[in-house]
Every structure is written in C-alpha cells, then in structure tokens.
KEDOPA-959121 format. One record per residue (C-alpha): residue number from 1; residue in three letters; x, y, z. Coordinates in Angstrom, 2 decimals, padded with zeros to 5 digits. Example, Ala and Ser with C-alpha at 12.3 -4.5 7.8 and 13.67 -1.06 7.14 Angstrom:
2
pos | code | X | Y | Z
1 | ALA | 012.30 | -004.50 | 007.80
2 | SER | 013.67 | -001.06 | 007.14
***
This chain:
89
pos | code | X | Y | Z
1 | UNK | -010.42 | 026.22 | 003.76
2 | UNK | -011.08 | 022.32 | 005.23
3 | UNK | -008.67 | 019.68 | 004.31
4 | UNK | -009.16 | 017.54 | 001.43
5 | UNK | -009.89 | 013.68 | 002.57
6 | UNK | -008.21 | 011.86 | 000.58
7 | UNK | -006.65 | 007.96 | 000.22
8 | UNK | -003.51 | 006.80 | -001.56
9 | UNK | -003.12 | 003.15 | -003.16
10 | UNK | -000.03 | 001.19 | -003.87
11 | UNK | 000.03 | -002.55 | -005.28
12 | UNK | 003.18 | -004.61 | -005.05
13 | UNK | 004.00 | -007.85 | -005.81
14 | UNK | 006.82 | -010.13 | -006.09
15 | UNK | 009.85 | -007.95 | -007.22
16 | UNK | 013.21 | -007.56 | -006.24
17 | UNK | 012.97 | -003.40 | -006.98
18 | UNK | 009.56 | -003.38 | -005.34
19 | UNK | 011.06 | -005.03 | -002.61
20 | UNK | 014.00 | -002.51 | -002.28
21 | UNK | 012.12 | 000.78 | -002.42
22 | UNK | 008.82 | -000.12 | -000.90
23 | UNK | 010.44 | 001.36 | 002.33
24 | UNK | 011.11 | 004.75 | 000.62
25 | UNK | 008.01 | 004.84 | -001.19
26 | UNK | 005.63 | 004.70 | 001.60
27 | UNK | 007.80 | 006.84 | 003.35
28 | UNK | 007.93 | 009.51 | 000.67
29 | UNK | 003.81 | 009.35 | 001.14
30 | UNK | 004.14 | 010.35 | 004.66
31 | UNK | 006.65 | 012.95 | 004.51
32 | UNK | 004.35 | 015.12 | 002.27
33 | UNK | 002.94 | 018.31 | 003.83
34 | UNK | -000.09 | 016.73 | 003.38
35 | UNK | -000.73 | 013.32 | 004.01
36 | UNK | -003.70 | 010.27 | 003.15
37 | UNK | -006.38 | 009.95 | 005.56
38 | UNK | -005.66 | 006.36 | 004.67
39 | UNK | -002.96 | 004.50 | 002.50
40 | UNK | -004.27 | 001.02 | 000.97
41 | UNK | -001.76 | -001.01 | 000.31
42 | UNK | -002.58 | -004.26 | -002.18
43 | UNK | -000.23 | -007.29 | -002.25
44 | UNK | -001.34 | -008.89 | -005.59
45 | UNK | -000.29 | -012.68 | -004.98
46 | UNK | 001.92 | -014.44 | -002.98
47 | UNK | 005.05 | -012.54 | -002.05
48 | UNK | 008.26 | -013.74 | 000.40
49 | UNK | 008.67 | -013.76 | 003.66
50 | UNK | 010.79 | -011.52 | 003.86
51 | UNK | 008.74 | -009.03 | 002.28
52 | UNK | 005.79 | -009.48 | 004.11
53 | UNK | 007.79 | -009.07 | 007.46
54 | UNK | 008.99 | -005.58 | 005.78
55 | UNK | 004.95 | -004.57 | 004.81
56 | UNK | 004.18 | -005.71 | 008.42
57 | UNK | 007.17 | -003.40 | 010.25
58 | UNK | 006.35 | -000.64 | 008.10
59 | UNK | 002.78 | -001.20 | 009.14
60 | UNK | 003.42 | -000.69 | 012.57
61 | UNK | 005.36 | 002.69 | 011.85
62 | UNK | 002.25 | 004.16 | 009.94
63 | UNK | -000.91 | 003.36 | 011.52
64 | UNK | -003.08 | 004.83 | 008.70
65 | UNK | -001.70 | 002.14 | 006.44
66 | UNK | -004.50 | -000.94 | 005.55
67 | UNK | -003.24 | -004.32 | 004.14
68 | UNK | -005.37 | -005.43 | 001.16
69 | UNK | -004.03 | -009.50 | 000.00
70 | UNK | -004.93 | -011.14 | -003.08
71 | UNK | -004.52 | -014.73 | -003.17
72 | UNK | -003.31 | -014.71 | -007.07
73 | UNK | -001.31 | -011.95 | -009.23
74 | UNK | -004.25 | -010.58 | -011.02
75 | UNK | -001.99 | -007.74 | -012.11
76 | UNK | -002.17 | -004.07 | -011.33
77 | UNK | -005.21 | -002.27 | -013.06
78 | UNK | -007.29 | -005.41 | -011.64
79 | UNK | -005.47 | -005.44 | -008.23
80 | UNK | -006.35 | -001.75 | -007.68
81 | UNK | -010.25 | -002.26 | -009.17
82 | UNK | -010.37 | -005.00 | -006.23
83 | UNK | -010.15 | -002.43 | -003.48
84 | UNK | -011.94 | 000.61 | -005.09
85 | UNK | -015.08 | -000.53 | -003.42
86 | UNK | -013.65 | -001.39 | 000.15
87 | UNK | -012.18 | 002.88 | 000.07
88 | UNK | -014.23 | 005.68 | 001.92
89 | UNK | -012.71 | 008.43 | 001.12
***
C-alpha cells in the first residue's frame, strides 16, 4: 500500500500557552509513525520576539516545516482559509 501525502496546519498567535507548548506541539507532529509531507505553520499577526526566534529554531530542526505570516490577527478559521490555497498536498 503507498503512503498517504498528507500536510498538517497549525496557527498561533500571541499567547503566553501558545508560546509555552508550541515546542511540544510540533514536536508531537514529528514523533508520529507517520509524519506530514509538509507542516504549514500560520502566525496570525504580530507576535514577540521571542517567539518568533523559537518558530525560527524550531524551523531549522524540521525542515518540512513552512512559515505562513499574516500581517493582522484575522483569527483562526480565517488564518487557516488564507493558506488552503498555497497547500499541495
């Protein structure tokens, strides 16, 4: 049987408990026995520094992970809708 292709989406924004478990999260993604072909990751608005410097390490860890960045919190459902288009798998 051929593998499923498949992507996985997260949106985060500005929030202390996003900010604490993003690490975890996207590493739970990657630990499964089967893993995205891609994982889309949307920052809906502005976020800290100090966040961004976390997406940006644990960019370098998982290569398959893309950066999406909204200028403005548009909120989730719309945040996600953005990048629906921009996925090819």
């Amino acid at each position: 049987m051929r593998r499923k292709i498949f992507s996985c989406v997260m949106s985060i924004f500005n929030r202390i408990d996003l900010f604490d478990e993003f690490e975890n999260t996207v590493k739970s993604v990657f630990e499964n026995s089967i893993t995205p072909d891609r994982f889309h990751i949307v920052v809906d608005g502005p976020i800290s520094d100090k966040f961004k410097k976390k997406i940006f390490n644990v960019k370098k860890k998982y290569k398959l992970i893309k950066i999406h960045w909204l200028k403005y919190n548009v909120g989730e459902a719309k945040a996600l809708n953005k990048i629906i288009p921009l996925i090819k798998s």
